[in-house]
C-alpha angles and dihedrals in degrees: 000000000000104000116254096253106228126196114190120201120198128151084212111080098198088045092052092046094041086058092045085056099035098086144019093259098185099051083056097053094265132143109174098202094174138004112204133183103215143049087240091047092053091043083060095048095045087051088068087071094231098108115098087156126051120197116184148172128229104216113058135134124251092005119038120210092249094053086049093048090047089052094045095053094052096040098042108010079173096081122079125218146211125194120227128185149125099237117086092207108147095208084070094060094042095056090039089054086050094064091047098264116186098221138329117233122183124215139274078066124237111223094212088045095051089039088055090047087051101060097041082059089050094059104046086052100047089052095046083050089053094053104041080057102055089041087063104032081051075051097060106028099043105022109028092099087086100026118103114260088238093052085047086048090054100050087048085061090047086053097052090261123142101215085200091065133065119289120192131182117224124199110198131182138199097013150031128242154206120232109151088106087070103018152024100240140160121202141203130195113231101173153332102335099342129112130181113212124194097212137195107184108231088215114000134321090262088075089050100053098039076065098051091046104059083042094058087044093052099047100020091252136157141207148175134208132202127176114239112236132227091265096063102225091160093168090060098046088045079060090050101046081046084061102051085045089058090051088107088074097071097024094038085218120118108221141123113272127197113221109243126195109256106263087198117069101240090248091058091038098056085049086059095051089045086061097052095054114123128268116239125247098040122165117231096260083051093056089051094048092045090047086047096046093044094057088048082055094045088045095049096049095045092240113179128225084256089061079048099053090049082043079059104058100041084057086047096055100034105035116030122071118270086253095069098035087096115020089048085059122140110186095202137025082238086066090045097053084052106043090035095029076194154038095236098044088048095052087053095052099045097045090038104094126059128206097272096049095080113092138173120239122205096221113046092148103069091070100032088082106044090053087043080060098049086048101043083048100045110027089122091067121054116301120196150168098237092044091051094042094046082061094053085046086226128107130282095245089043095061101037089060091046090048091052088045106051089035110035095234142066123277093238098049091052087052090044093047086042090059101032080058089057091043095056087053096055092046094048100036097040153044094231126144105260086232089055092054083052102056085039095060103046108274110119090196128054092213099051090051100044086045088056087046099060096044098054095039110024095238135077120250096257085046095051085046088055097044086048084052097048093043096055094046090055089046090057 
């Protein structure tokens, strides 16, 4: 842990040097960068932007310890504070507690008071450290897209970056990891079981990955790097390592994948997917054998999920019956990693059910309700065609078409509209972090559900948050 850098002002000499001997100040957390002997000294010295710990006296000439304290706590409302003097005068702590003061300690000093005061001190720092920290790491993962390179150059340097050096982003999911044996790194939860890292290599990438490697061995995870560029559109290379993270997908193999730059220009590589689309009239061993041939395919020529995703609706719109165009619908590949979990299982399913195996029941209401009560009771777990079809032992296609029949929208739009409900309570009604709401109502990735935010309300969920607020203020 970076030591807490202390500056102690004191007009006394003896006294300054006595508290700076006083304790093992590194043990305790402590580093002591300067010792001054005035308010305008210490002003100087704060001013160098190195003082996380004031000390100060109360008693001093031309600047008393209180009118130090009050412009420190407008100038730099970062810095903590702790009062030290001999006189016992209420008013003092009164006014020192005015100004947010940490503690007030008299002199003689007592070693376990001081020691007490100390380590107040050490935890607000330490959270206000924390969360300088994730305010700029939110800024460069999830705004940067509209922040100035120099300003995102700048947060990289608050964060221990060299922008000079190599930066990667790194998506990892179903686990966390330590990295700090083979890179500086700083890390945000986005979801269940997926973190986003900036990472420097202390040496080169190779170090990073053999770690990655044996972690996604060990707990079946999966992740996905991508080197920042020189322009410094995090948010873009944060979309591409999501992608190789979500290589398993296609490879059914959790490991850690290195974006690489298509070799294939997008036109010539839809022709080849065209190419690729299922003839009619398969048996059931020729499905197998065409779902198994297309993911060796997939896998040869390094398509990602997204190619996948497009690979999906062409299917859709080609392949299944006109019943199922609309209602077998996934509006991300997000939706369709979650609804398919692979390649191979979402080519079965797509290609599964001919013309004729669509038919009309007389009595779709009798199970509408009862699957309007699972979801409205676990739509904070994963909801999917083929679960709630399993239940209704019928196909996937088949209820997805009764479900758009009997309701008048897609399976998936009533689950989304369900969540995104949930979602609005907890925004309006609570100081949650917007990536906890999203794990609480179902979405397992922050991005994903921002993404499908934004799309239903125009806003994103901070935004909506901020216009709730304003609304009701103007109410009141």
């Amino acid at each position: 842990m970076e030591l807490i850098k202390t500056l102690i002002v004191d007009d006394e000499v003896f006294v300054a040097q006595s508290l700076k001997a006083l304790l093992d100040w590194e043990a305790l957390g402590f580093e002591i960068t300067a010792v001054c002997h005035s308010g305008k000294s210490a002003l100087a010295e704060i001013e160098k932007g190195q003082v996380e710990l004031l000390l100060c006296d109360v008693k001093m000439p031309e600047m008393s310890g209180i009118d130090l304290v009050q412009q420190v706590s407008v100038q730099f409302p970062q810095i903590e504070n702790i009062i030290i003097s001999g006189y016992s005068d209420f008013a003092y702590a009164q006014s020192a507690i005015r100004y947010g003061t940490t503690a007030y300690c008299l002199k003689p000093f007592d070693e376990e008071e001081l020691s007490a005061a100390l380590d107040l001190a050490r935890e607000k720092i330490l959270n206000k450290r924390a969360k300088l920290t994730n305010d700029i790491l939110t800024e460069l993962l999830f705004l940067s897209g509209g922040i100035p390179a120099e300003r995102l150059r700048e947060d990289l340097e608050k964060l221990g970056f060299d922008p000079a050096r190599p930066v990667y982003v790194c998506v990892l999911l179903g686990c966390v990891c330590d990295f700090s044996s083979v890179a500086h790194s700083q890390g945000m939860r986005v979801g269940s079981q997926k973190y986003i890292y900036l990472l420097q290599p202390h040496t080169a990438l190779h170090s990073v990955l053999d770690t990655l490697r044996t972690v996604c061995a060990r707990s079946a995870a999966s992740a996905g790097l991508d080197r920042i560029g020189r322009k410094l559109r995090i948010t873009a290379h944060i979309e591409r390592a999501r992608q190789s993270a979500m290589q398993f997908f296609i490879t059914a193999k959790k490991e850690p994948v290195v974006y690489e730059s298509p070799q294939v220009r997008p036109p010539k590589k839809k022709r080849d997917l065209l190419a690729l689309l299922p003839p009619q009239g398969m048996t059931q061993a020729q499905k197998d054998q065409y779902a198994e041939h297309i993911r060796q395919v997939f896998t040869e020529c390094r398509y990602t999920i997204q190619d996948a995703y497009y690979f999906y609706h062409l299917i859709s719109a080609q392949y299944l019956p006109a019943g199922c165009k609309e209602v077998f619908h996934c509006d991300s590949y997000e939706a369709m990693a979650e609804e398919f979990l692979s390649l191979e299982e979402m080519l079965r399913q797509t290609v599964q059910t001919g013309p004729g195996e669509i038919v009309n029941i007389s009595d779709s209401q009798s199970w509408i309700q009862p699957v309007k009560e699972y979801c409205e009771k676990n739509y904070t777990e994963p909801i999917s065609i083929t679960i709630v079809s399993d239940m209704l032992h019928i196909s996937p296609s088949y209820f997805s078409t009764l479900f758009k029949k009997v309701t008048g929208e897609n399976f998936t739009a009533y689950v989304t509209s369900l969540r995104l409900e949930k979602a609005c309570e907890q925004l309006t009604a609570t100081e949650k972090n917007i990536s906890d709401i999203a794990i609480d109502v179902g979405y397992s990735d922050y991005f994903y559900f921002a993404k499908v935010f934004r799309k239903h309300f125009r806003a994103t969920p901070t935004e909506y948050r901020e216009q709730h607020r304003r609304t009701k203020l103007t109410e009141a």
